[in-house]
C-alpha positions as a printed NumPy array, in Angstrom:
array([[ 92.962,  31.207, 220.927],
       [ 94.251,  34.203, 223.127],
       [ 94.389,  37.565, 221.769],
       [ 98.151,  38.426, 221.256],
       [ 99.633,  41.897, 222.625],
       [ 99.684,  43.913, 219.199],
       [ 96.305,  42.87 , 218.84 ],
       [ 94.69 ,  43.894, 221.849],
       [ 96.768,  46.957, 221.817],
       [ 95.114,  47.772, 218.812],
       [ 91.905,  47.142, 220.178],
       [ 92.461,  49.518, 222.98 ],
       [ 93.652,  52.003, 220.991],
       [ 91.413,  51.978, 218.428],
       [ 88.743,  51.743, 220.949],
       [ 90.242,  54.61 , 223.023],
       [ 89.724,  57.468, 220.69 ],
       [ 86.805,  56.28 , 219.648],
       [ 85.56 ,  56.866, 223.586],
       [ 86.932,  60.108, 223.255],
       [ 85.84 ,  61.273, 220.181],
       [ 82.226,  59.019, 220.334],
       [ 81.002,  58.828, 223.755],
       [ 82.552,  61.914, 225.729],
       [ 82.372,  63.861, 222.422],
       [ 78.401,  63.24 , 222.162],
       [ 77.43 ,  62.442, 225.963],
       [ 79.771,  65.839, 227.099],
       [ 79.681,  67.056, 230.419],
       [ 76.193,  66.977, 232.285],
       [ 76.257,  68.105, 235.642],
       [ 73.939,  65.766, 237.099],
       [ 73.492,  62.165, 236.066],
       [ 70.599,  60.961, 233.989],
       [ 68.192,  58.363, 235.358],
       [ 68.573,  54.868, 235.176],
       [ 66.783,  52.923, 232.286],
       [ 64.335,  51.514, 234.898],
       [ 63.525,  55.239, 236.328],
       [ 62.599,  55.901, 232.523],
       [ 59.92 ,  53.31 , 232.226],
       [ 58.173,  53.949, 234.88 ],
       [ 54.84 ,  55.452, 233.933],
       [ 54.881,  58.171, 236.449],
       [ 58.22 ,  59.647, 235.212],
       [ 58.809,  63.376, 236.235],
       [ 61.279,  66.563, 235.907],
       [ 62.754,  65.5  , 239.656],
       [ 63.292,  61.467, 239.127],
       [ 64.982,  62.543, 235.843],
       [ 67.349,  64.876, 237.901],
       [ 67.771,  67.248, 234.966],
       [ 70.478,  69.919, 235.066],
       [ 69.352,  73.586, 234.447],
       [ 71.132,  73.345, 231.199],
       [ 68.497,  70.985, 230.141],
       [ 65.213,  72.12 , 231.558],
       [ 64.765,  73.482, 227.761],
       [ 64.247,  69.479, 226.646],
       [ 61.134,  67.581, 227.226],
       [ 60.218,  64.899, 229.576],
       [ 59.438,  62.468, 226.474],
       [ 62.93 ,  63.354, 225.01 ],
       [ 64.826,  62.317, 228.34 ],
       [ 63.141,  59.512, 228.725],
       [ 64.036,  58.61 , 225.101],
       [ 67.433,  59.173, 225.72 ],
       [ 67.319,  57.047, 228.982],
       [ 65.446,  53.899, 227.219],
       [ 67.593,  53.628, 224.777],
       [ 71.17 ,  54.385, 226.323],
       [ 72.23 ,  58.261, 226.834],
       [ 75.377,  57.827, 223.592],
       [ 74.045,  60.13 , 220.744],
       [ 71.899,  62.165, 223.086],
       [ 70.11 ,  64.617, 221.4  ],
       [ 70.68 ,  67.721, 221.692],
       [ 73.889,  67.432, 222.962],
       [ 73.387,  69.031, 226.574],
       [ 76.649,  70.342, 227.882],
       [ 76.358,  73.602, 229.476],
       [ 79.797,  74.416, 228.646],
       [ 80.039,  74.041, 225.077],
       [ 78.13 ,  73.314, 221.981],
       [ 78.759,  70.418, 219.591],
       [ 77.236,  68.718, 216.982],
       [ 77.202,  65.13 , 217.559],
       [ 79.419,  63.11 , 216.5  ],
       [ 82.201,  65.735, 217.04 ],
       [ 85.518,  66.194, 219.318],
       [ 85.074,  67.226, 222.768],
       [ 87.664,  69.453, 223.574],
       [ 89.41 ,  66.534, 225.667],
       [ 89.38 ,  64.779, 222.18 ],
       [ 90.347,  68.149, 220.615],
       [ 93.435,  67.897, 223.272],
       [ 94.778,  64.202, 222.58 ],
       [ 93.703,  64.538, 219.01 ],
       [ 96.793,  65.82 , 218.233],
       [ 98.704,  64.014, 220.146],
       [ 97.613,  60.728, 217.959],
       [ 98.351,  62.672, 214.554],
       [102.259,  63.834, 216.19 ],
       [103.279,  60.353, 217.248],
       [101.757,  58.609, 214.155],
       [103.363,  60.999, 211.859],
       [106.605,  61.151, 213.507],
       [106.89 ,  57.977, 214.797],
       [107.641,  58.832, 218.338],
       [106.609,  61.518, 220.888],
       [108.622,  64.207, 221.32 ],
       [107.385,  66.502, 224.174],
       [108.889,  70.339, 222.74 ],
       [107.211,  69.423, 219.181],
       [104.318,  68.242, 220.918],
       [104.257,  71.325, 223.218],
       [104.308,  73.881, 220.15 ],
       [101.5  ,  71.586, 217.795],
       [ 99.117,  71.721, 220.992],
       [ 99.723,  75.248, 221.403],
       [ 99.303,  75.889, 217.854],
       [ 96.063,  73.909, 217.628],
       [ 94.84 ,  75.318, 220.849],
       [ 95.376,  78.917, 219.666],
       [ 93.238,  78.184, 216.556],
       [ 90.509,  76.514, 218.433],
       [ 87.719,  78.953, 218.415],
       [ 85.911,  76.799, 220.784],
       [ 85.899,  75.439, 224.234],
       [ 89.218,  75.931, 225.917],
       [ 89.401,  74.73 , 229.472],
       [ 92.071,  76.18 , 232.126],
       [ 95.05 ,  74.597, 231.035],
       [ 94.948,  75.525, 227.37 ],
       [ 94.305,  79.198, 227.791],
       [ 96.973,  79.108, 230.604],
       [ 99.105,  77.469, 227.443],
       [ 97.752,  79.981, 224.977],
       [ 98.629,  82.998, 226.894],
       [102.029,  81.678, 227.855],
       [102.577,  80.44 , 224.268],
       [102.144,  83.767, 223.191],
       [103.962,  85.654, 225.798],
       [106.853,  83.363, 224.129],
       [107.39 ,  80.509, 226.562],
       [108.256,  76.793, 226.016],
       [108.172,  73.506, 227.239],
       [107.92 ,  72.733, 229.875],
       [107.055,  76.451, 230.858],
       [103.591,  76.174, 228.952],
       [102.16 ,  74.172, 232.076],
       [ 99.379,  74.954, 233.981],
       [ 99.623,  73.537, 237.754],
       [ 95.761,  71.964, 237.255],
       [ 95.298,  68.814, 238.604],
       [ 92.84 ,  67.158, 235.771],
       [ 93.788,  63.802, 234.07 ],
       [ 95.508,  65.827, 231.024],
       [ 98.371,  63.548, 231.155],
       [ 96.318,  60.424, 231.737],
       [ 94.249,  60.762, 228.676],
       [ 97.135,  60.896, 226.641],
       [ 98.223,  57.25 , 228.071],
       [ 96.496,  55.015, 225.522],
       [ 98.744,  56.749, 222.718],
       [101.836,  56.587, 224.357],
       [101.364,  52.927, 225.598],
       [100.961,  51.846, 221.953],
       [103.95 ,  53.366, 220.998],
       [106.046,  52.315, 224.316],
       [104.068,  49.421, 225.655],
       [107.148,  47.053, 224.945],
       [109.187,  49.016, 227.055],
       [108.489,  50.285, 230.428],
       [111.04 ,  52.588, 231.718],
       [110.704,  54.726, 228.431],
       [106.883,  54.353, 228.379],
       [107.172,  56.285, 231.98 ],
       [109.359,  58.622, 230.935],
       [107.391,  59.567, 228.015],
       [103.675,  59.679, 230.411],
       [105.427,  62.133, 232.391],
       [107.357,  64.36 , 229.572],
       [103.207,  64.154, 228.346],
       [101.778,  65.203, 231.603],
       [104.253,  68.086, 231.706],
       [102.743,  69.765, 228.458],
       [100.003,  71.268, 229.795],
       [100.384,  70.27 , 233.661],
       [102.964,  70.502, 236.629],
       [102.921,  68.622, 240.138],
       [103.509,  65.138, 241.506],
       [ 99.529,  64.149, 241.635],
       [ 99.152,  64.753, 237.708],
       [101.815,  62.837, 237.301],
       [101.235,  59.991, 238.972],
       [ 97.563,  59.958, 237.688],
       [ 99.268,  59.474, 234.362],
       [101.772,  56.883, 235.615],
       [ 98.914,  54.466, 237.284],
       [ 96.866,  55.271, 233.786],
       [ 99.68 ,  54.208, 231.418],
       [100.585,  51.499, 233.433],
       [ 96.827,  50.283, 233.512],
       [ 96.392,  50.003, 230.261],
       [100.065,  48.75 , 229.318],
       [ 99.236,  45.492, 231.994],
       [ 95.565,  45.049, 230.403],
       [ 97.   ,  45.468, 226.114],
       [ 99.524,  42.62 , 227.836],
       [ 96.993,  40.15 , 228.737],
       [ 96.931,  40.891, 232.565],
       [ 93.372,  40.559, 233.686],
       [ 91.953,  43.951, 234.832],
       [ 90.873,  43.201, 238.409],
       [ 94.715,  42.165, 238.809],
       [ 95.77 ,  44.864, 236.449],
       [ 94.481,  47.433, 238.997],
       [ 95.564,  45.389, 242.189],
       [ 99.055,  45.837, 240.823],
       [ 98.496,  49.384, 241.352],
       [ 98.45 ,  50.207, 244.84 ],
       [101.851,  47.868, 245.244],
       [104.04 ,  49.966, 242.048],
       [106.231,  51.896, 243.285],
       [106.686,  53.865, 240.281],
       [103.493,  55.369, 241.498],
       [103.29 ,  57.803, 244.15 ],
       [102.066,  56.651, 247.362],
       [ 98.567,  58.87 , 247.296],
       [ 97.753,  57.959, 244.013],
       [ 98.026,  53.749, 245.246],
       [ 96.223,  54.528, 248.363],
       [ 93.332,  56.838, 246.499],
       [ 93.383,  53.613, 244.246],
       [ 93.07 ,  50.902, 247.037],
       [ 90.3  ,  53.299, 248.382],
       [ 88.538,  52.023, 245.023],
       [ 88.785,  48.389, 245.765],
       [ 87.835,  48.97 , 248.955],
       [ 84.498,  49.993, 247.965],
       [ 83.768,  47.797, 245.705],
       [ 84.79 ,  44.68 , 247.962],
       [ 82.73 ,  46.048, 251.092],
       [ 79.586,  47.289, 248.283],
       [ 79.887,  51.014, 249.657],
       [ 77.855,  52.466, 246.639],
       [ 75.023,  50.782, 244.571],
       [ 76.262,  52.077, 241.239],
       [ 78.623,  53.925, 239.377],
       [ 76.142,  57.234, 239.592],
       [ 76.858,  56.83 , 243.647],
       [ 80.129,  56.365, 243.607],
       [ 81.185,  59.59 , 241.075],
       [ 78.667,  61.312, 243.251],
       [ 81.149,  60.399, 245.797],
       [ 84.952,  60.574, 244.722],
       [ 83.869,  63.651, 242.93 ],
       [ 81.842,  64.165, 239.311],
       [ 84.163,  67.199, 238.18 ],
       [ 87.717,  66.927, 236.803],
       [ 89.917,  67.144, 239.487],
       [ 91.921,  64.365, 240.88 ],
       [ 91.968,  61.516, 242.24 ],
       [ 88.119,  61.987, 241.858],
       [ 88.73 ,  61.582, 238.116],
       [ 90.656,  58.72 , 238.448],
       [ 88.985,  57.464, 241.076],
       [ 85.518,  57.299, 239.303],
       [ 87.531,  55.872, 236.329],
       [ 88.752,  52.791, 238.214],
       [ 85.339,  52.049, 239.667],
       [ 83.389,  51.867, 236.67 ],
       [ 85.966,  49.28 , 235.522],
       [ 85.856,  47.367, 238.412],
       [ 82.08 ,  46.908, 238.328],
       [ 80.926,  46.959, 234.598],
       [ 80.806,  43.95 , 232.254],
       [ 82.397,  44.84 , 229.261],
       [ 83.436,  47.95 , 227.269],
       [ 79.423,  49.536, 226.571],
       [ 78.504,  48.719, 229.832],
       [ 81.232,  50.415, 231.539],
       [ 80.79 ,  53.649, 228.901],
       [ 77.253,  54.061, 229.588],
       [ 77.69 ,  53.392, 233.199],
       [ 80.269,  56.681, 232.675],
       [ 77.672,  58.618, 231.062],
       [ 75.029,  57.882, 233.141],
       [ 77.224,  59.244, 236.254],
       [ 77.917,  62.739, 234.898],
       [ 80.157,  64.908, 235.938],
       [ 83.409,  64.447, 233.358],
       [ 82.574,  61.929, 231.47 ],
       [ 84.62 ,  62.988, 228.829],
       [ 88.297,  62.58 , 230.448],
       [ 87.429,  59.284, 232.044],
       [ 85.598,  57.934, 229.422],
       [ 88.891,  57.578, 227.278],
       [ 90.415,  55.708, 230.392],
       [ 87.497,  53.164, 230.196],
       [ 87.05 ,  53.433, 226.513],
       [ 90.716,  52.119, 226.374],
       [ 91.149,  49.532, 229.105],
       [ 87.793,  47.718, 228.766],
       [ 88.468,  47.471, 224.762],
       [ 91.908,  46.252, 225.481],
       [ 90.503,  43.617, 227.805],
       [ 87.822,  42.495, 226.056],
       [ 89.296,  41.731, 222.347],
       [ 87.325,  41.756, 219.36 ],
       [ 85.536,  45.028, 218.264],
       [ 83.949,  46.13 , 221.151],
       [ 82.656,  49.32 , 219.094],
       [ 79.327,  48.898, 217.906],
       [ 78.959,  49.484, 214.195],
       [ 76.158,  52.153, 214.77 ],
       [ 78.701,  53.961, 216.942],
       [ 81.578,  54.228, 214.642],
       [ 79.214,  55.58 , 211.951],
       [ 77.62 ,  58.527, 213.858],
       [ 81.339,  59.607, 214.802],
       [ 82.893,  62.144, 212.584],
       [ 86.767,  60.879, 211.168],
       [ 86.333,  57.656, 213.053],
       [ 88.294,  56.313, 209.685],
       [ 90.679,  58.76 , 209.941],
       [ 91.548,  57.785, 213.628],
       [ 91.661,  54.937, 213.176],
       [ 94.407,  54.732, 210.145],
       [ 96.412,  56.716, 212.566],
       [ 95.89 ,  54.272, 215.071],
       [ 97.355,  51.649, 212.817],
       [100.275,  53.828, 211.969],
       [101.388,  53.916, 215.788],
       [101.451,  50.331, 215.848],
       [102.827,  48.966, 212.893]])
């Protein structure tokens, strides 16, 4: 029996957060990728085959290789250089859509100047991480500015990790779905290529929750027209690879398109690791294992290989080391009642 819309947009959704809050939460940001599992058995394992960041040079050889065996979710200690969380925690990209999830279940639909002033509010309290955009939002928050006049002209996937909410909310219909991804983007981000990063990310995910297959999910891409015409070509770059086996793995190809969170890098890296990953842990530890920010494109892949593959994708060990998982997801069900 196929998996009907509602229900695999609940899967995604569900599945979504839980990327953000479970696997870019705990995995964070490394710099450099961590070895592959078969690096890790080998007997002569060293510092240089585990390609450690600085950050981590504190950790032993024996804990990386740990952490490599047995998949690099939950790695202990959490190793971001930027920021430090206890596992099981928000990143600060789940920090950012967090309340995003609470606004639209709560109020039933998103409205980007209430939006605006929560995420400013939340962002001002946050006593933690804040990357560019949110103190450019902070400061302009407090100097007494608005949306859209809170915006930072950063060209991260802010809007595109915000897609998986709106989609459950819009997926039915697509004109308003669009206009909602870009009144989104426009919180915390101004310019065409954030935009349409967000466009080709909502529209993903919308064609995947409606039983599209991903490989033609994606295809349909580069041909939208909704979507500007660098974002379909730094897409169809993406197939490209794949089809002519330009890069062995994931690790390459991030390496490649670029590991920090600028686009189309981002999004590139995003739509790669779909394209050649099995199923939604595959794909997530593929992410992890690439470094660079994980975090942002983990929720892309969290929510379109969840959507796509039905069922609970989650493991149950998962969704008990992350903190509020029940919480998110009785939100999640609110959106899509």
């Amino acid at each position: 029996m196929g998996i009907s819309s509602n229900g695999r947009l609940r899967r995604g959704l569900h599945l979504l957060i839980a990327s953000s809050l479970l696997l870019a939460l705990l995995a964070s940001f490394w710099p450099d990728p961590l070895t592959s599992k078969s690096d890790a058995l080998d007997a002569h394992l060293t510092e240089a085959t585990l390609h450690s960041s600085t950050s981590a040079m504190s950790l032993t050889t024996k804990q990386r290789a740990l952490a490599a065996v047995t998949g690099p979710e939950f790695y202990e200690p959490p190793s971001c250089p930027f920021y430090s969380h206890e596992s099981g925690a928000l990143s600060p990209y789940g920090a950012e859509i967090s309340p995003v999830l609470k606004d639209v279940a709560e109020r039933g639909e998103f409205v980007p100047e209430e939006y605006a002033m929560t995420s400013y509010r939340a962002a001002k309290a946050d006593k933690g991480y804040l990357n560019g955009a949110l103190k450019e939002m902070v400061a302009k928050g407090d100097a007494g500015k608005k949306y859209p006049e809170l915006a930072s002209p950063s060209k991260d996937l802010h809007g595109g990790i915000k897609a998986p909410i709106l989609v459950a909310r819009y997926f039915e219909d697509t004109p308003l779905l669009l206009q909602k991804t870009r009144e989104a983007v426009r919180v915390h981000e101004v310019g065409e290529v954030s935009e349409n990063a967000a466009v080709a990310t909502a529209l993903l995910i919308q064609q995947v929750v409606q039983g599209v297959s991903l490989t033609d999910a994606i295809s349909a891409l580069t041909s939208n027209e909704a979507i500007g015409a660098d974002t379909r070509a730094s897409i169809q770059q993406v197939i490209d690879a794949v089809k002519a086996k330009s890069f062995p793995d994931a690790t390459a190809a991030v390496a490649h398109f670029g590991k920090a969170c600028p686009l189309p890098g981002v999004l590139q890296g995003s739509v790669f690791v779909l394209l050649t990953s099995g199923g939604y842990v595959e794909a997530l530890r593929a992410n992890m294992l690439a470094g660079g920010d994980r975090c942002s494109r983990a929720i892309v892949i969290g929510a379109v290989t969840a959507a796509a593959q039905g069922g609970d994708a989650v493991p149950a060990g998962w969704k008990e080391k992350t903190e509020d998982y029940a919480q998110i997801q009785s939100l999640a069900e609110k959106i899509i009642q």
